[in-house]
MMTF fields as JSON, N, C-alpha, C and O atoms, coordinates in Angstrom:
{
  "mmtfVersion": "1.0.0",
  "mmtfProducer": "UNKNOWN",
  "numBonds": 451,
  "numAtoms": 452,
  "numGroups": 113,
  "numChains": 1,
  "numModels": 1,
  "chainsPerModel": [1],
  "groupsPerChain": [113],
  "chainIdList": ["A"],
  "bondAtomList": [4, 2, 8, 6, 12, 10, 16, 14, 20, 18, 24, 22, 28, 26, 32, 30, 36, 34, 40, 38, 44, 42, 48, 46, 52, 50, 56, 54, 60, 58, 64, 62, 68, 66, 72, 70, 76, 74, 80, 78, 84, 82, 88, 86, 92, 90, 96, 94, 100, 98, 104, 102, 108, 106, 112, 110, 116, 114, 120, 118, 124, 122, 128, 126, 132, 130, 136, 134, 140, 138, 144, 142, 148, 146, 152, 150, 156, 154, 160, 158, 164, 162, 168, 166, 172, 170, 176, 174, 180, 178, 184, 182, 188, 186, 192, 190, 196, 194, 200, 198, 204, 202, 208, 206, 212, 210, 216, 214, 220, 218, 224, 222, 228, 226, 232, 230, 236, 234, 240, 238, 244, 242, 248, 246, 252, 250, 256, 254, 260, 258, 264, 262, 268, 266, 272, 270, 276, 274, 280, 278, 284, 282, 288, 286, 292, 290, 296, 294, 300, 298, 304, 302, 308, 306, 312, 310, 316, 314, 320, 318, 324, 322, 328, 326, 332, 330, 336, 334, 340, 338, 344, 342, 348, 346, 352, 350, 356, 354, 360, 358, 364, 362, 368, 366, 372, 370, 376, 374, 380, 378, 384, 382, 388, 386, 392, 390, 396, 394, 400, 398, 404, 402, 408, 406, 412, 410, 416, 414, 420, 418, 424, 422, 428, 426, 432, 430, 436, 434, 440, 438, 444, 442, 448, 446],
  "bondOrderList": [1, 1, 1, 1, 1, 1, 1, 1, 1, 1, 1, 1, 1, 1, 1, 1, 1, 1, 1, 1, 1, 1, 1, 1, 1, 1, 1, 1, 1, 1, 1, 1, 1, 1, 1, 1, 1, 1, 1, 1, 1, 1, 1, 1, 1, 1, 1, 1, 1, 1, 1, 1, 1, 1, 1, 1, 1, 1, 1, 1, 1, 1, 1, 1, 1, 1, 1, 1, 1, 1, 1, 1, 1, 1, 1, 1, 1, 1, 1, 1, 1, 1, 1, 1, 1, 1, 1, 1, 1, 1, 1, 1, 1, 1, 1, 1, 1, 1, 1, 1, 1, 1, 1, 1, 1, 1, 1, 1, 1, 1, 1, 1],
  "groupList": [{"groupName": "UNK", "atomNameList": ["N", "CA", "C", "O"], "elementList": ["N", "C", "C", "O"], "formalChargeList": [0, 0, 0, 0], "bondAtomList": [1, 0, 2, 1, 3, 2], "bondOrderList": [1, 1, 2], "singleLetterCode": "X", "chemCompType": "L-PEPTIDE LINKING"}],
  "groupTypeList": [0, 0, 0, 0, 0, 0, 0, 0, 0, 0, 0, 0, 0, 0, 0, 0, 0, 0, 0, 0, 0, 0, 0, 0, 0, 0, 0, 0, 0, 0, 0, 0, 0, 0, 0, 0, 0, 0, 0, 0, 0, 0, 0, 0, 0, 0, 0, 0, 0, 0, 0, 0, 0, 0, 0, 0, 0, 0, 0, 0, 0, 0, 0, 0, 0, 0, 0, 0, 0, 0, 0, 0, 0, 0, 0, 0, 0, 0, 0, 0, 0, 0, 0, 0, 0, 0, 0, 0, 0, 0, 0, 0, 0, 0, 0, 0, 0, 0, 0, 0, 0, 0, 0, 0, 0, 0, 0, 0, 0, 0, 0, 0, 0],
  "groupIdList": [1, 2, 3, 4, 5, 6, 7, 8, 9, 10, 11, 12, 13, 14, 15, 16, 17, 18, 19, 20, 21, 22, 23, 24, 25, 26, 27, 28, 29, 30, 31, 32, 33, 34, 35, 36, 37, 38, 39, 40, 41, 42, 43, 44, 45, 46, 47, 48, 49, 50, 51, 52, 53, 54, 55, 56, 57, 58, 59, 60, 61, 62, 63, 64, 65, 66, 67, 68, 69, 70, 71, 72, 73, 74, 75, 76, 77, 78, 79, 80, 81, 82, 83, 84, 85, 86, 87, 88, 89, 90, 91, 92, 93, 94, 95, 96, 97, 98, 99, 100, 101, 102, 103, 104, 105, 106, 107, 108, 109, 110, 111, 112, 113],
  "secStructList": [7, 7, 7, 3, 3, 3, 3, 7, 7, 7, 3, 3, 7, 1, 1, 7, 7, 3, 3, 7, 3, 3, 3, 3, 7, 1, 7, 1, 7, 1, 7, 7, 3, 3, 3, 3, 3, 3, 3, 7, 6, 6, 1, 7, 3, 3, 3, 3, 3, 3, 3, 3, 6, 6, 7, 7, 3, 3, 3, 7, 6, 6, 6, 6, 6, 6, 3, 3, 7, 7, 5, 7, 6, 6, 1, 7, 3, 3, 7, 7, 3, 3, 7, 1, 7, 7, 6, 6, 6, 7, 1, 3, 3, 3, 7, 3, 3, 6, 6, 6, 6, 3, 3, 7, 7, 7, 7, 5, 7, 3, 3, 7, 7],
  "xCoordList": [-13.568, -12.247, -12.107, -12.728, -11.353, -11.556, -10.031, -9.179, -9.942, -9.07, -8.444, -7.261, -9.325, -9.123, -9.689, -10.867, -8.968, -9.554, -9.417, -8.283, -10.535, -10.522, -11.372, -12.598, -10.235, -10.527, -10.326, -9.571, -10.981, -10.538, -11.896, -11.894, -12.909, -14.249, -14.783, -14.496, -15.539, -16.199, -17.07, -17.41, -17.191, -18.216, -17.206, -16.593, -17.109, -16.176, -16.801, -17.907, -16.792, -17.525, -17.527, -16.8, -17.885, -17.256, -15.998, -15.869, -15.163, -13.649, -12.701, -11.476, -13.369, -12.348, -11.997, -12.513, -10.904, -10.064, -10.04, -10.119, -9.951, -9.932, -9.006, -8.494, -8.599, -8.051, -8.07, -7.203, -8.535, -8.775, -7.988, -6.961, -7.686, -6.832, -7.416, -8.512, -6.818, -7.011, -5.92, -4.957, -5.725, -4.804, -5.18, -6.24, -4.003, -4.76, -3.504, -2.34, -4.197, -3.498, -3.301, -3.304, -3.182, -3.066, -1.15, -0.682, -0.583, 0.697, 0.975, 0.265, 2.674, 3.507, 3.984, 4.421, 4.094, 4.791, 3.995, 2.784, 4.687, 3.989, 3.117, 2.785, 2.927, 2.226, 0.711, 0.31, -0.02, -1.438, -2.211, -1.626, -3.281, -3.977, -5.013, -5.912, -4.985, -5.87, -6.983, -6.581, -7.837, -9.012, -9.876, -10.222, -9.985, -11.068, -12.658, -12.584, -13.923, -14.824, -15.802, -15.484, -16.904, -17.554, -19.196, -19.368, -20.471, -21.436, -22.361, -22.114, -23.073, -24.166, -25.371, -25.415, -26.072, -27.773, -28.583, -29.282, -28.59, -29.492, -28.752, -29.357, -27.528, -26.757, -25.929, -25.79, -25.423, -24.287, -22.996, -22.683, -22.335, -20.811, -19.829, -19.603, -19.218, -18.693, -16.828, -16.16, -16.625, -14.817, -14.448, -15.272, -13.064, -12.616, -11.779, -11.443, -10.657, -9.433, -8.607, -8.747, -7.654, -6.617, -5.16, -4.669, -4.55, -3.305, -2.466, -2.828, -1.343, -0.585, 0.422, 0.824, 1.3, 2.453, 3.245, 3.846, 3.315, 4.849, 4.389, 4.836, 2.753, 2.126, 1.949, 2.082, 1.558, 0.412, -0.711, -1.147, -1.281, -2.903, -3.702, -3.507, -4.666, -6.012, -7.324, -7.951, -7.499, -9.078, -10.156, -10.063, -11.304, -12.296, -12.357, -11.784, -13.456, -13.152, -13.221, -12.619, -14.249, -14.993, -13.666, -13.434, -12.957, -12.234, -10.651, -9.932, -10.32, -9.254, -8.843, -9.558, -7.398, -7.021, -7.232, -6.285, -8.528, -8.839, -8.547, -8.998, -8.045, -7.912, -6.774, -6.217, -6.32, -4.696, -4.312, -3.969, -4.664, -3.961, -2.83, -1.911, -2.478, -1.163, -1.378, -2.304, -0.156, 0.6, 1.715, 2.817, 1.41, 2.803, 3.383, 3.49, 3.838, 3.761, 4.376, 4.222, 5.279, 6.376, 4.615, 4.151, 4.103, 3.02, 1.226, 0.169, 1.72, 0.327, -0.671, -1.532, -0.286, -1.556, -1.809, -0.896, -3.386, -3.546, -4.016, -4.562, -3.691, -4.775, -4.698, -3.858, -6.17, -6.569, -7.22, -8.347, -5.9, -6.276, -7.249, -7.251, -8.254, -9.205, -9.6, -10.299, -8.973, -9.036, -10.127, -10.276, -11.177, -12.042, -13.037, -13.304, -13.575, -14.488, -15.864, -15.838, -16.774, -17.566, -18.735, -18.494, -19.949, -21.555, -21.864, -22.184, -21.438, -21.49, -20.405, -20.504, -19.645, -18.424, -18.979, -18.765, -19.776, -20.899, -20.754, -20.075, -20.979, -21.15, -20.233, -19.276, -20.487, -20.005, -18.442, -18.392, -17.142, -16.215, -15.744, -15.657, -15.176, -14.879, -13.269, -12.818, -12.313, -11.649, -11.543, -12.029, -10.791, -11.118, -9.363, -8.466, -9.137, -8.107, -8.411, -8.965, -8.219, -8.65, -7.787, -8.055, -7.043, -6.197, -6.577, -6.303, -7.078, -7.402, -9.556, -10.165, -10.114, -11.26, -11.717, -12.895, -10.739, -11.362, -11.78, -11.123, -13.141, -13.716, -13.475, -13.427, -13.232, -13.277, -14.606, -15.402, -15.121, -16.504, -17.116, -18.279, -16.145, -16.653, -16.1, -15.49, -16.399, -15.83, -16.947, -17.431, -17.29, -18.919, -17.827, -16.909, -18.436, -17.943, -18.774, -19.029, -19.304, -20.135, -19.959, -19.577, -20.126, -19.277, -20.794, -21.806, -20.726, -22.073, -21.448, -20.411, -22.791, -22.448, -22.862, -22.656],
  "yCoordList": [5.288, 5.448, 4.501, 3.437, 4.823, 4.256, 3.701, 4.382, 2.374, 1.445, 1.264, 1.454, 0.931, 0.093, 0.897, 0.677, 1.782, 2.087, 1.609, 1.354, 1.439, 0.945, 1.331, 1.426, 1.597, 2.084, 1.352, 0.383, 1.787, 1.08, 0.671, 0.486, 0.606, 0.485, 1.104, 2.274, 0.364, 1.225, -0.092, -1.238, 0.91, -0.085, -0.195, 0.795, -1.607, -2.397, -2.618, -2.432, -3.344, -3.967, -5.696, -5.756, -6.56, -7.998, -8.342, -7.999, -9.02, -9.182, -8.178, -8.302, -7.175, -6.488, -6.205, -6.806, -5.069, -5.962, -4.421, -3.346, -4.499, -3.412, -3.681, -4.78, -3.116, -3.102, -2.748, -1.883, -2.934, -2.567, -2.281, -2.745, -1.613, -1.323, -1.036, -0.506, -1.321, -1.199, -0.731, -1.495, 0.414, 0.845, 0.913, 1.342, 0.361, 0.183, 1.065, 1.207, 1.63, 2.356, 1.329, 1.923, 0.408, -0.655, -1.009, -1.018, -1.221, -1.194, -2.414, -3.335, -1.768, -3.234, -3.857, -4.919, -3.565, -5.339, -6.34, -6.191, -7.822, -8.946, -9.641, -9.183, -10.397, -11.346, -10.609, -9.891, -11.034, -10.568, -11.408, -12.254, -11.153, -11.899, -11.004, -10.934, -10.378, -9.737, -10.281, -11.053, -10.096, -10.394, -9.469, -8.29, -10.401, -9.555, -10.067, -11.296, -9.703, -10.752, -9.704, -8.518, -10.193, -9.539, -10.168, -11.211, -8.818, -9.33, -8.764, -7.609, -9.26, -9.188, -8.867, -9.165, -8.384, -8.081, -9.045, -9.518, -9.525, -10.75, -11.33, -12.187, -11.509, -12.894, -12.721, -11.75, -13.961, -13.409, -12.753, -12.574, -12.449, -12.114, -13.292, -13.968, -13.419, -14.499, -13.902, -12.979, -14.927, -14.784, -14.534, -14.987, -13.719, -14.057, -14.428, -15.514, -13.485, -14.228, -13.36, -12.229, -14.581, -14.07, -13.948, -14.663, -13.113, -13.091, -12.925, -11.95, -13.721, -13.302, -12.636, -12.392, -12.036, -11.251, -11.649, -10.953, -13.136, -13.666, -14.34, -15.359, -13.413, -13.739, -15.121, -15.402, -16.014, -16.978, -16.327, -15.232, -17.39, -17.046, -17.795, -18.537, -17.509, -18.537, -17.879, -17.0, -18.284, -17.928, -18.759, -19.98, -18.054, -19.276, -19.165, -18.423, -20.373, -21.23, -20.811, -21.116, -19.714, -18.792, -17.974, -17.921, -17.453, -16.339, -17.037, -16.355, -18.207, -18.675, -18.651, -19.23, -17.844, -17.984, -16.453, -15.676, -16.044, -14.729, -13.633, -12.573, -13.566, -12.452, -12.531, -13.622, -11.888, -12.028, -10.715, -9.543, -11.915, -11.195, -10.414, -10.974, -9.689, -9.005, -7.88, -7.132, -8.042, -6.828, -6.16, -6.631, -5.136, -4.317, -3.993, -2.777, -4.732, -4.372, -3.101, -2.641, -2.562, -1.416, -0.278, 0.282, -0.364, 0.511, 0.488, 1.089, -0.484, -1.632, -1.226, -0.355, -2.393, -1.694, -3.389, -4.073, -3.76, -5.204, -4.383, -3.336, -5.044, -4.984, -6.414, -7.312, -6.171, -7.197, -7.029, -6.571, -7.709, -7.114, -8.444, -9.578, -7.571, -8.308, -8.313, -7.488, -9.573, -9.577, -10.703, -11.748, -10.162, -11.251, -11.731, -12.694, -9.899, -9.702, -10.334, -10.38, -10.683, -11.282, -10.884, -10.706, -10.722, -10.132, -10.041, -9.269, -11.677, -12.809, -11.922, -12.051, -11.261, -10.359, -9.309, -8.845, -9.21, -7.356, -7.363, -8.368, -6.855, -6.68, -5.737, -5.355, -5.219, -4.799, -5.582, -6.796, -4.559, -5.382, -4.749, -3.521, -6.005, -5.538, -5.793, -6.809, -5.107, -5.455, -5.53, -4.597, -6.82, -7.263, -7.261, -7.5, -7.178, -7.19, -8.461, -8.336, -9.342, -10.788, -10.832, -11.505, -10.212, -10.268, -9.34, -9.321, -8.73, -7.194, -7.085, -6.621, -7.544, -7.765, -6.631, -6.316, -5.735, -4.429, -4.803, -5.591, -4.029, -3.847, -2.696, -1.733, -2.562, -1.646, -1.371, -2.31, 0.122, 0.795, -0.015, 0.024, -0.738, -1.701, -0.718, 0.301, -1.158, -0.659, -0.98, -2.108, -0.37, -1.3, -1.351, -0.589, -2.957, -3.093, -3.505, -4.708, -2.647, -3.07, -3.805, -2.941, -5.114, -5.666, -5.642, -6.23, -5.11, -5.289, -5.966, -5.898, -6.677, -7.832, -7.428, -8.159],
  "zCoordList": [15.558, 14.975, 13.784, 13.794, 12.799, 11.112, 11.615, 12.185, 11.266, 11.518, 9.834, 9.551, 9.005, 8.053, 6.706, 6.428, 5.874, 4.634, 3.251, 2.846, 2.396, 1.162, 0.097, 0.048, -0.989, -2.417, -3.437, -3.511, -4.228, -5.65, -6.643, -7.86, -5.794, -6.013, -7.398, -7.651, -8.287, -9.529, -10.236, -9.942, -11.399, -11.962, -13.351, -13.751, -14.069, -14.795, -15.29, -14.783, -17.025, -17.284, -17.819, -18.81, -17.608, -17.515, -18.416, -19.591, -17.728, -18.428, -17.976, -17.982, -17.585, -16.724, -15.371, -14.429, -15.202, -13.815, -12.919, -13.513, -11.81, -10.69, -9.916, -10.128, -9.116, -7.786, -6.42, -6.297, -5.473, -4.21, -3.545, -4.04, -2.379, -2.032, -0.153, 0.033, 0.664, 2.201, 2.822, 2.755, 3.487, 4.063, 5.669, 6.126, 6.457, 7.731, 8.562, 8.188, 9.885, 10.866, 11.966, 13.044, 12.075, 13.309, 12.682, 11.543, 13.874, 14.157, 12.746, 12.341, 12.169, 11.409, 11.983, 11.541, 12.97, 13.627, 13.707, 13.543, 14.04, 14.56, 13.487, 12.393, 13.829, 12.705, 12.824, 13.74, 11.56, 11.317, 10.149, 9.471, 10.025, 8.652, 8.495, 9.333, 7.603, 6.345, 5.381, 4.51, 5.4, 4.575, 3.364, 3.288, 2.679, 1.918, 2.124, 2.157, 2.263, 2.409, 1.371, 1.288, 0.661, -0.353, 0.407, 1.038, -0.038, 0.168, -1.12, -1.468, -1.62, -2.748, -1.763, -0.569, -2.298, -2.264, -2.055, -2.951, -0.641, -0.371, 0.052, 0.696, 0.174, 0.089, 1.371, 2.114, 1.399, 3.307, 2.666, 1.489, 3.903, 3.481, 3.596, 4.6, 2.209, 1.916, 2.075, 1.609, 2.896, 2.487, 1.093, 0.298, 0.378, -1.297, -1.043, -1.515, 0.18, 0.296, 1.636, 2.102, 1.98, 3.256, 2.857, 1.985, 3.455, 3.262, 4.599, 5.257, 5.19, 6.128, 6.148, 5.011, 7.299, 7.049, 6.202, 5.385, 6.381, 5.131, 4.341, 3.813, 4.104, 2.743, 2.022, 0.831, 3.254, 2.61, 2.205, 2.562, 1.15, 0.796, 0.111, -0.852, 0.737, 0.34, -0.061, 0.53, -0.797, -2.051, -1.901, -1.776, -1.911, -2.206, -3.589, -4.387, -3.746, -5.492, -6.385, -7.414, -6.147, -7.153, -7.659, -8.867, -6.882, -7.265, -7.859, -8.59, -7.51, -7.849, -9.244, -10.062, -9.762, -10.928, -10.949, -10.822, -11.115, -11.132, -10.274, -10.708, -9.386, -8.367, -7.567, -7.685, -6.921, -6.831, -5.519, -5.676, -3.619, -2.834, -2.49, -3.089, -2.029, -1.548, -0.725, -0.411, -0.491, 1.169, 0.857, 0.575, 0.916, 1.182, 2.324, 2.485, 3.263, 5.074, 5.707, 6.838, 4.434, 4.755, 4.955, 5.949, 3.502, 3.941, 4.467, 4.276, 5.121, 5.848, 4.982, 5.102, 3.637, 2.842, 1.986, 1.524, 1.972, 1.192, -0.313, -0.662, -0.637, -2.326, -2.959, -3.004, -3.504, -4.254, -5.227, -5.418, -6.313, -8.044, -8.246, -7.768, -9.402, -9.83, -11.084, -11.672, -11.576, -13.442, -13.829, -13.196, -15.451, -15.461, -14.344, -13.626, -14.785, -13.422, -14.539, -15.769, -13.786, -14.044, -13.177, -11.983, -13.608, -13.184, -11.41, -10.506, -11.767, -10.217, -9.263, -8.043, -9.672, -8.586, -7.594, -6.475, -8.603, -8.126, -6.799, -6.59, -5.786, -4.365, -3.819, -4.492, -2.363, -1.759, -1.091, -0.892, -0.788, -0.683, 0.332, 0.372, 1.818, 2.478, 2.969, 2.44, 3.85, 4.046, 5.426, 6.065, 6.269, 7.275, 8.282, 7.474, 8.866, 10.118, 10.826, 11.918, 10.517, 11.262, 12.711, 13.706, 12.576, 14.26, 15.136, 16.336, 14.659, 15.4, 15.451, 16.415, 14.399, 14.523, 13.929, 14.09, 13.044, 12.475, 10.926, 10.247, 10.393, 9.292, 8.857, 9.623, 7.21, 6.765, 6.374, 6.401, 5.894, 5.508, 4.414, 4.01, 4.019, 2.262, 1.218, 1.542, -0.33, -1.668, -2.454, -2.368, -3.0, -4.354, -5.476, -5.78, -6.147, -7.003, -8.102, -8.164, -9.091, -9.979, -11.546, -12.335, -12.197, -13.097, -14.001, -13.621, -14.827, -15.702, -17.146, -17.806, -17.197, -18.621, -19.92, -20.889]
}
């Protein structure tokens, strides 16, 4: 069963910006935390960023300044805009249900220089 879907995926080319998008079927109520986590070719899957219901959020370093969590909770949906994309961005992108333990299928995101 598909918990967690996400679009927005393409190929950009550096300096420019995308948007992702995760729409999830798991209930709006109650508190939750949302993730994005990205993996490259070779490399582990790295956290980018979390967001909670009343929308705290936290980035790792790389992405700070540049990329920009959010929730819409009316339509249980995260997106995460991504401006001053850069080579190093490339990877697969996932979106994560941290309360619930659901993954989305991933998004490719290709930034060529």
């Amino acid at each position: 069963q598909v918990h967690l879907v996400e679009s927005g995926g393409g190929l950009v080319q550096a300096g420019g910006s995308l948007r992702l998008s995760c729409a999830s079927s798991g209930s709006k109520s109650g508190f939750d935390i949302r993730a994005w986590y990205r993996q490259a070719p070779g490399k582990e899957r790295e956290l980018v960023a979390t967001i909670t219901t009343d929308g705290r959020t936290t980035y790792a370093n790389s992405v700070k300044g540049r990329f920009t969590i959010s929730r819409d909770n009316a339509e249980n949906t995260v997106y995460l805009q991504m401006n001053s994309l850069k080579p190093e961005d490339t990877a697969m992108y996932y979106c994560n249900d941290v309360s619930r333990g659901w993954w989305g299928q991933g998004t490719q995101v290709t930034v060529s220089s």
